[in-house]
N, C-alpha and C positions, 0 to 999 in steps of 0.2 A: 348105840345106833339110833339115830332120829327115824322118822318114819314121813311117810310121801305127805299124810295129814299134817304134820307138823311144821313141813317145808309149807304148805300151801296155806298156813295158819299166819305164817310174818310174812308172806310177802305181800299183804297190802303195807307194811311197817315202812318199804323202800320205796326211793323215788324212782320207782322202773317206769319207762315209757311204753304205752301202748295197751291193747289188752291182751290176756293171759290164753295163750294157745297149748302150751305144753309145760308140760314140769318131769323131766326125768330124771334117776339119778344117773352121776355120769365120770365117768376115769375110771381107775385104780387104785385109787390111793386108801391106801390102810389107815389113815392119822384122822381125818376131818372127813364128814359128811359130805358130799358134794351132789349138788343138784345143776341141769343145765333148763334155764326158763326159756322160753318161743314165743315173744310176744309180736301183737301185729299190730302197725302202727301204718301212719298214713303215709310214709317214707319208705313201708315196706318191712321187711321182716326183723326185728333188733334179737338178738340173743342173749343170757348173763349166765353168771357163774353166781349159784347160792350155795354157801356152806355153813354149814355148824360147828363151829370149833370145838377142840378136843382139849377140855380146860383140865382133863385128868395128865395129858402131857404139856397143853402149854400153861402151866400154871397163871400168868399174868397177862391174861387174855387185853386189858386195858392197854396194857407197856406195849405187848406187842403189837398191837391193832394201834398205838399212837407213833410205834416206828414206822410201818408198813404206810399210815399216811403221812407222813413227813417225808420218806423214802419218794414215795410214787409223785407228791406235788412237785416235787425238786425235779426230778424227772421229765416231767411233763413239759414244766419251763424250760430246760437244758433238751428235749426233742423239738419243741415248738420254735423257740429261737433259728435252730437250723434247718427249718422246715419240713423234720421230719413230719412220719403218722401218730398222734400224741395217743391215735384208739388204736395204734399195734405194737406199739415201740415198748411200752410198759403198760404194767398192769393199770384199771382204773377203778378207782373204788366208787361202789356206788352210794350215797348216801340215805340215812333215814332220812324219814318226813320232817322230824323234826332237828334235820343236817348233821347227826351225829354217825360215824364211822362206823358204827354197825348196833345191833338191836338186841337189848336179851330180853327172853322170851318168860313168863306167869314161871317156869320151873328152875329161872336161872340158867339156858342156854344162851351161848353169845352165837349169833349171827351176821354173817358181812356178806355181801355182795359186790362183784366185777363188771365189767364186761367181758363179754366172751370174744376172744382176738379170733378174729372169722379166717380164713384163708391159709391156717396155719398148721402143723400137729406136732405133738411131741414126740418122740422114742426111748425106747426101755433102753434099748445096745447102741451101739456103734456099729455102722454097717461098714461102714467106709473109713476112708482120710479125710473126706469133706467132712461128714457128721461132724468128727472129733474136732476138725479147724473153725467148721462156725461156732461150734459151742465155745472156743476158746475165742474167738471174736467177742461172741455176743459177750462174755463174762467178763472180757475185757474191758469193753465199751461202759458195759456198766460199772467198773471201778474207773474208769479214765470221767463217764460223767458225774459221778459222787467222789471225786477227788476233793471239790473244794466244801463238800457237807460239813457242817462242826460234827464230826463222830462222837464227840463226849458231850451231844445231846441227846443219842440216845440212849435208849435203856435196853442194860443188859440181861436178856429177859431169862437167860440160863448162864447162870454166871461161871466166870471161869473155864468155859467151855473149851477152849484151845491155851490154858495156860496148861502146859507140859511139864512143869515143875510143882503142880498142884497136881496133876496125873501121875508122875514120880512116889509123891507124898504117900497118894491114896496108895498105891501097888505097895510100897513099904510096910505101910499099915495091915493091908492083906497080908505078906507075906509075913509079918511076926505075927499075927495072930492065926492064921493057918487051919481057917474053922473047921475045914473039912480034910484036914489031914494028906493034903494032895502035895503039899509040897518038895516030897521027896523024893516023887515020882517029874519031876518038870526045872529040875537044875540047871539043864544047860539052856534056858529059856528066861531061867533067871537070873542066870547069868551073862545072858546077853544085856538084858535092860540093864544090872548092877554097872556093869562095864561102861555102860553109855550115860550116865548119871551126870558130867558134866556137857556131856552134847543135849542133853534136856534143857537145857538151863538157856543154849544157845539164841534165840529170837527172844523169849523174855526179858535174858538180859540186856536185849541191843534196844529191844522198845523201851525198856526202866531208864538206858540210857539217852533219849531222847533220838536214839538212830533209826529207828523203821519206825516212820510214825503210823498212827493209831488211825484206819481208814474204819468206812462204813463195809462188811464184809455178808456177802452172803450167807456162806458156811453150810451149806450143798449144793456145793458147784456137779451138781449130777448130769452131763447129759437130757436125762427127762425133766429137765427146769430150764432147759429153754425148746422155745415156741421155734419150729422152723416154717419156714414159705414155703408154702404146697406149689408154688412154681419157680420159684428163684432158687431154691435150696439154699437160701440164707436163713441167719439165727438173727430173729429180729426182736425179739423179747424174753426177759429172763423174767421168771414164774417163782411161783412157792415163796415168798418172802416172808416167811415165818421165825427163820432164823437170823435176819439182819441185825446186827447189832455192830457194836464196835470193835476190831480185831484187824490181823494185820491182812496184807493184799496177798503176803505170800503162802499166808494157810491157803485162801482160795485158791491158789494155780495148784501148790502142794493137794490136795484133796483132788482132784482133777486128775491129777497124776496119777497118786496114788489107784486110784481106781481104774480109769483110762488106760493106761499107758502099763498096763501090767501083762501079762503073755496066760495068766491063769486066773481061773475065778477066787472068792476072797476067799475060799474053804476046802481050795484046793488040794490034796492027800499029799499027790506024787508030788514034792519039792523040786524035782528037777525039771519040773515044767515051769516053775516058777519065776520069771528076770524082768525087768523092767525094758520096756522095747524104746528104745534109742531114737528109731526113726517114728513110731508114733508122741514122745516128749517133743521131739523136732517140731513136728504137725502141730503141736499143743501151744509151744512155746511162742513158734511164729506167731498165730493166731492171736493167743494173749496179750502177746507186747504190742500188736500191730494196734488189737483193740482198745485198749490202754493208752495209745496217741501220746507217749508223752509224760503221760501223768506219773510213772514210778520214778521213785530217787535211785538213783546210781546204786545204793545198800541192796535197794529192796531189788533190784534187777539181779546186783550179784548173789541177794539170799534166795530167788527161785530153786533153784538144785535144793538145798536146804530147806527149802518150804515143804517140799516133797518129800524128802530124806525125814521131814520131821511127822508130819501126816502117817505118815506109813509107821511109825515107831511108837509114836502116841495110839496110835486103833491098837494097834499088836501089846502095848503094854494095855488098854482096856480090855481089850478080849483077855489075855493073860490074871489081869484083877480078877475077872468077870468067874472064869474059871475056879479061882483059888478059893473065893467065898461062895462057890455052887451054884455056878451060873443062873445069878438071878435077876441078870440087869438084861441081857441078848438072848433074842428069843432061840432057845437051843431047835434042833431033829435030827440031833443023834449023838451020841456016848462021844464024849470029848472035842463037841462040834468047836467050843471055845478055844481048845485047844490047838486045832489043825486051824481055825483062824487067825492065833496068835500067829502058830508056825510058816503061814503063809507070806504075813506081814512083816515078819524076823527075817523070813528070805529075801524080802524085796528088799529091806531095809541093805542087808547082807552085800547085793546087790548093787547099789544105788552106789556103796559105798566104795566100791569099787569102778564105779562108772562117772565117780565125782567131776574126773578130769573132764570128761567126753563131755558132758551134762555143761559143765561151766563154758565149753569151747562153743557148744549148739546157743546159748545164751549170748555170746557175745557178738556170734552170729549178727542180731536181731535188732542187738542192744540201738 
C-alpha cells in the first residue's frame, strides 16, 4: 500500500494542469493504489486519476503501460474522427514531464496518471436489463473500434492467459501429482473436465488455424469496467485496461456471460439454483453485436455460444487445479471455497450445454 505522502511526492512528475486542491484515495479496487487529484485551473475545476501499479501482480509494468498507450491513442483517433468525446469515450493517459507514460518513483514504484471521466459512475451488479445491454454495447464498440489494431504488436503481458489447452495441461499435472491428497475425494469433477478435453482444444485450434483471428481483447469484461452516463444511462467508456493484450473477441462476450448472465453467485452451494438465464444472454448478445457494428467474422459470431461455454469451463477447471494443489492461487473463506466454485462453473457449463441450440438461435437473431 502507497501512502497519501507518497502520492503527493510524484505528482509534480505529471503534466497535470492547474494547481493542487485535493488528493484523495478513491474506488475499490483491491489491485492498484488509486488516488483522485482536484486541481483548479482557469477553465475551472479538472480532475485525474493517480495510481501506483501493483508490479507484485503485474509483473511487466513497461509491456503493459506500452499496451494501454497504444490502445488509448488508437482510440482517441477512431473517437475523434466520428466526433465523438475523445475526454469520455476512453481513457486518457496523462503524461510525465519528460512525455513518458508514467513515472517510477527513488523505491521502484511505477506510477500513471488519467483523466478522470467526469459525469459518469461505475457499478459493482447488474441492476437491470439496461445495466447488462450497455455494458455489452460499450465492450462491443470497443472491439468493433480496435478491429483494425495489429493485435500481434502487443505484448502479452500474462501469457497464455485464455489458452485452454495450456489450462487442460496444468489441471493434468495437478491431478497426477495430487499434493494434497484430495483427489479422491472430487471424481466426478474430474471427470467432467477429463471428458471435455477435446472441447478444450476447441477456439485454439480454430485460431492455430487461421479461423478466429487474433483481436486486441480486454479480458475483464466485468460490468464495473465500464463508465456509465449519470444522465443518459449509456456505457460510454471501458476502463481498467490492464489486461489488454492479444486474444480472441469471443473470450470477451464469453467472460460476460459467464458472470452476467448466470441465475447464481460464482460460489454458489445450492446447484439447482444454478442455470444460465437465456433472456439475460439475449440482453448481452444484442448489445455486443450491435456494438461491434460489423466488425466480427461469421466464425467469431457463430463461436459466441462457445465463447461462453468455454469461459465458464476454463475458471471451473482453475478453481478445480487451484483446489487440488491447496488453494494457493484464489483467495479462499471457507473449507472447500475452491471447490463449490468449481462446482458452480461445472453447472453452468452443464447447462450451456444443453441450452447450445437456444444460445445459437438468440445469435442469429442479431447476426
Amino acid at each position: 500500500m502507497s501512502t497519501k505522502a507518497e502520492a503527493l511526492a510524484v505528482i509534480p512528475e505529471f503534466q497535470f494542469e492547474g494547481k493542487l486542491q485535493e488528493c484523495i484515495p478513491f474506488g475499490n479496487g483491491h489491485i492498484n493504489d488509486t488516488y483522485r487529484l482536484t486541481f483548479e485551473t482557469e477553465r475551472g475545476i479538472r480532475r485525474y486519476i493517480l495510481q501506483r501499479m501493483n508490479t507484485s501482480i503485474f509483473t511487466k509494468p513497461k509491456e503493459l503501460m506500452e499496451n494501454i498507450e497504444g490502445v488509448t491513442n488508437w482510440l482517441k483517433k477512431k473517437i475523434a474522427a466520428t466526433g465523438g468525446d475523445v475526454e469520455r469515450e476512453t481513457l486518457n493517459l496523462v503524461l510525465t514531464k519528460d512525455g513518458k507514460n508514467s513515472h517510477v518513483d527513488a523505491p521502484g514504484n511505477y506510477w500513471r496518471a488519467f483523466l478522470y471521466v467526469e459525469g459518469a459512475t461505475s457499478y459493482d451488479q447488474v441492476k437491470n436489463d439496461r445495466d447488462f445491454y450497455e455494458s455489452a454495447v460499450a465492450f462491443g464498440r470497443f472491439q468493433g473500434l480496435l478491429s483494425d489494431y495489429p493485435a500481434k504488436t502487443l505484448h502479452e503481458t500474462i501469457e497464455k492467459f485464455h489458452d485452454t489447452v495450456d489450462r487442460f495441461a496444468k489441471f493434468r499435472a495437478a491431478l497426477d501429482a495430487d499434493v494434497c491428497g484430495r483427489a479422491a475425494l472430487v471424481q466426478p469433477e474430474i471427470r467432467f473436465v477429463l471428458e471435455r478435453e477435446a472441447f478444450a482444444h476447441t477456439l485454439v485450434d480454430l485460431q492455430a488455424a487461421g479461423k478466429l483471428p487474433l483481436r486486441v481483447t480486454h479480458n475483464d469484461t466485468k460490468l464495473n469496467n465500464i463508465m456509465i452516463d449519470d444522465v443518459s444511462g449509456k456505457g460510454i467508456c471501458v476502463i481498467d485496461l490492464d489486461t489488454v493484450m492479444p486474444g480472441l473477441s469471443v473470450n470477451d462476450f464469453g467472460d460476460s456471460i459467464r458472470f452476467g448472465a448466470s441465475t447464481a453467485a460464482e460460489d454458489e452451494q445450492d446447484l439447482s439454483k444454478v442455470s444460465c438465464d437465456l433472456h439475460l444472454f439475449e440482453v448481452y448478445t444484442k448489445g455486443f453485436i450491435e456494438g461491434c457494428a460489423g466488425a466480427l467474422t461469421e466464425t467469431e459470431l457463430a463461436m459466441l455460444p462457445v465463447g461462453a461455454r468455454m469461459m465458464t469451463f476454463e475458471c471451473g477447471m482453475r478453481f478445480l487445479t487451484d483446489y487440488l494443489e491447496g488453494d494457493h492461487y484464489f483467495k479462499i473463506h471457507r473449507e472447500n471455497h475452491n471447490l463449490d466454485r468449481c462446482r458452480t462453473q461445472f453447472r453452468l457449463v452443464a447447462d450451456m450445454e444443453e441450452k447450445e441450440k437456444e444460445m445459437q438461435e438468440i445469435v442469429a437473431k442479431y447476426r
